[in-house]
C-alpha positions as CSV (number, residue, x, y, z in Angstrom):
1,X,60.5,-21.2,2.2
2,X,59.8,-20.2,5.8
3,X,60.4,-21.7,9.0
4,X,58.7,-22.3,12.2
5,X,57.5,-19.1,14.2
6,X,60.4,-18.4,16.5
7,X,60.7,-20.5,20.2
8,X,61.6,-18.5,23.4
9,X,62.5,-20.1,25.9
10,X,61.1,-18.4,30.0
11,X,63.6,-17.5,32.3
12,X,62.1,-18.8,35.1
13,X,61.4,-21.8,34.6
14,X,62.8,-22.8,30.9
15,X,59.8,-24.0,29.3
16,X,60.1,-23.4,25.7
17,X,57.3,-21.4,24.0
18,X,56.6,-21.0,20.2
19,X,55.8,-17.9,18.7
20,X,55.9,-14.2,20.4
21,X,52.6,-13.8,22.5
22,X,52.5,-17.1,23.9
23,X,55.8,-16.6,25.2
24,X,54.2,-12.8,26.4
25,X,51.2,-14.3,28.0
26,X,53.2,-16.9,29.8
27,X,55.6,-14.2,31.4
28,X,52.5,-12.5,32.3
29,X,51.4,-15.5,34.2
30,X,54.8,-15.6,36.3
31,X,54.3,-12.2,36.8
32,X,50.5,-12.4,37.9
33,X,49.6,-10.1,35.6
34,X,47.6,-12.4,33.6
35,X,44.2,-12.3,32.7
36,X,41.7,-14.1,34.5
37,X,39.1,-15.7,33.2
38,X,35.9,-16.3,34.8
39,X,32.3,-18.7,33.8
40,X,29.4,-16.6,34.1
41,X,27.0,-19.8,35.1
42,X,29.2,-21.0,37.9
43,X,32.0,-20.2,40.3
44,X,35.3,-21.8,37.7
45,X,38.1,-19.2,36.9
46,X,41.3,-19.8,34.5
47,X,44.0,-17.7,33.4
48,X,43.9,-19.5,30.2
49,X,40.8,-18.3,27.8
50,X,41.2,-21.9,26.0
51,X,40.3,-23.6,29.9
52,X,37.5,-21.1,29.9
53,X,35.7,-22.1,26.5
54,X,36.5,-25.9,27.2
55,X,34.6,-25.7,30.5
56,X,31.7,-24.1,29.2
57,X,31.3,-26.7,25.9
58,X,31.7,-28.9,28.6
59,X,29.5,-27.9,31.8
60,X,27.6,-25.4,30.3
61,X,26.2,-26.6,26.6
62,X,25.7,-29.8,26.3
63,X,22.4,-30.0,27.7
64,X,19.2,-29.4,25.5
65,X,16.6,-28.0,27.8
66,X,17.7,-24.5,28.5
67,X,15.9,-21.7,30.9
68,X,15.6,-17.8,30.4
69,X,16.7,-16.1,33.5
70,X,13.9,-13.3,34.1
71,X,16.2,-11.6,36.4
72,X,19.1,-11.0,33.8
73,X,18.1,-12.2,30.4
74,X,20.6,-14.7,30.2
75,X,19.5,-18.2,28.7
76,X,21.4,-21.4,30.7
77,X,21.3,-24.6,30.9
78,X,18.4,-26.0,33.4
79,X,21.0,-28.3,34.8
80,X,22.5,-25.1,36.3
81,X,19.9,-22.4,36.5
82,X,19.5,-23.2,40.6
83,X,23.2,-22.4,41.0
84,X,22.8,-19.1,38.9
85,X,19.7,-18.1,40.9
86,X,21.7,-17.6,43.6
87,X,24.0,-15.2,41.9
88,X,20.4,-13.1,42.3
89,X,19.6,-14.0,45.9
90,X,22.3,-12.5,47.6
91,X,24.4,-15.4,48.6
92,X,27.0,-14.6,51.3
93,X,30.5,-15.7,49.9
94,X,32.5,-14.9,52.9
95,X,35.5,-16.9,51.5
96,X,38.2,-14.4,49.9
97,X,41.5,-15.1,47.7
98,X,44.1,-13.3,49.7
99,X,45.6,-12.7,45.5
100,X,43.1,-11.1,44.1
101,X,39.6,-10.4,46.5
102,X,37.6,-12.7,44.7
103,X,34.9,-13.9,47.0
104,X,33.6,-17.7,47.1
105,X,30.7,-19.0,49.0
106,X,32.1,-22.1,49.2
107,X,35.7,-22.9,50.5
108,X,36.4,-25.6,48.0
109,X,35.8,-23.1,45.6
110,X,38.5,-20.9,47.2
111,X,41.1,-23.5,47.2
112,X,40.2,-24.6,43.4
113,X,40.4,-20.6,42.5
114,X,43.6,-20.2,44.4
115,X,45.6,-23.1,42.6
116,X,45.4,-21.0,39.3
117,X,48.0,-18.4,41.5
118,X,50.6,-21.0,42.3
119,X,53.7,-21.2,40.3
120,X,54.1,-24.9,39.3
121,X,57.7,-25.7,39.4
122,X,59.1,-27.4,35.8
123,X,59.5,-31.0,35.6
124,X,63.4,-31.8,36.0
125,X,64.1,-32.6,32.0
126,X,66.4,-35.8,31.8
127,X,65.5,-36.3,28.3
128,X,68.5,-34.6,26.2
129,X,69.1,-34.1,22.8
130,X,72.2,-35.1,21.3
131,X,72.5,-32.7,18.6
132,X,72.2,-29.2,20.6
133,X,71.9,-30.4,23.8
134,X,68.7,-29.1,24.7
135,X,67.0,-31.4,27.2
136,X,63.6,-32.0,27.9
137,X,61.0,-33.6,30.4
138,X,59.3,-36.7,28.7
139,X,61.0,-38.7,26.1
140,X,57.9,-37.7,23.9
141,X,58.9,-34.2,23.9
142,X,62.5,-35.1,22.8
143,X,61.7,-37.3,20.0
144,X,59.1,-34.2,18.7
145,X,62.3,-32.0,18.9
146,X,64.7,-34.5,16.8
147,X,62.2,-33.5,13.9
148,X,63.6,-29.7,13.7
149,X,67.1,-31.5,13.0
150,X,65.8,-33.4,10.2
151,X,66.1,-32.9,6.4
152,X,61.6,-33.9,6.5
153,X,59.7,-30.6,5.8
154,X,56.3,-30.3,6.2
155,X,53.9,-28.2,3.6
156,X,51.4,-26.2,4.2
157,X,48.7,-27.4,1.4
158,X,47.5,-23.9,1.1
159,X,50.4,-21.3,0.9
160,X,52.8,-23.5,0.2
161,X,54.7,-22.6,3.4
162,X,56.9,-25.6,5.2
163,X,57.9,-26.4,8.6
164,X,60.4,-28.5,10.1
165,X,58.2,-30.1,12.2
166,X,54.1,-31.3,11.6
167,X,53.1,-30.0,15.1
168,X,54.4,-26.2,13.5
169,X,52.5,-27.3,10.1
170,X,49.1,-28.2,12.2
171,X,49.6,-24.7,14.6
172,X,50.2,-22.8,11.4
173,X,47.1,-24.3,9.6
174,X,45.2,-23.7,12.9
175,X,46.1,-20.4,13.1
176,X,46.5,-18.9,9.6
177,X,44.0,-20.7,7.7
178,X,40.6,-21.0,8.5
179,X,38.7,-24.0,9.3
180,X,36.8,-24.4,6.2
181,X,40.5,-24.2,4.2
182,X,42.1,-26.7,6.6
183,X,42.5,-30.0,5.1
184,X,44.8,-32.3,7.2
């Protein structure tokens, strides 16, 4: 039998991470070391590459009619091919992130782009367990914890593998098995 991956919890602001690298990536974004992410088609950026393929199923796919770019081979969306064209026109973008020297034309699109650099302070966590005494912010997120004090484990219906809570079983399944495999 195995457990869940292992949690870490940040020392700056005491979120709890499962697993390793996202406990890695997440100091990195404290640090501002982390990566950042930016849409080819339009001005978004993210420092999370999960934000960066949601916007684009989102903004950037789900219309039909689509248009070569002659300029730079690239095939978009005709919804959005007159904001790329200026990418080719030499639009002044005199509006600068004082972080990291990314230029904007627009100063809404500064501001946007500058919120991914500020530290968002933790919610105050009222919610505490009476077990271990590890508290949390929303009652939600207490009531998911109680599960890893619980006798209830969760199979994996592949490997055999099981978890003391389901949200481990469905990150495991996610992650280790693929998608054609995955049966929940």
């Amino acid at each position: 039998m195995h457990g869940p991956q292992q949690e870490f919890k940040c020392p700056h602001c005491n979120k709890t991470l499962i697993g390793r690298q996202s406990f890695r990536n997440h100091i990195k974004r404290h640090k501002g070391e982390a990566e950042i992410y930016h849409c080819e088609t339009c001005e978004y950026s993210t420092p999370f590459s999960h934000g960066l393929r949601r916007h684009m199923a989102w903004k950037h796919t789900f219309t039909i009619e689509k248009i070569k770019c002659e300029k730079c081979n690239i095939t978009i969306a005709k919804r959005n091919f007159k904001e790329h064209l200026k990418r080719h026109q030499g639009v002044v973008k005199n509006y600068e992130c004082s972080k990291c020297k990314m230029r904007f034309q627009y100063p809404s699109h500064l501001k946007r782009h500058e919120a991914t650099h500020i530290k968002r302070s933790p919610k105050p966590k009222i919610w505490a367990c009476t077990v271990c005494e590890k508290s949390y912010g929303t009652k939600g997120a207490l009531t998911q914890h109680m599960g890893v004090h619980e006798q209830k484990l969760h199979p994996c219906n592949i490997c055999q593998k099981q978890f003391s809570l389901k949200t481990y079983l469905f990150s495991h399944m996610r992650r280790v098995h693929t998608k054609k495999q995955v049966k929940i």
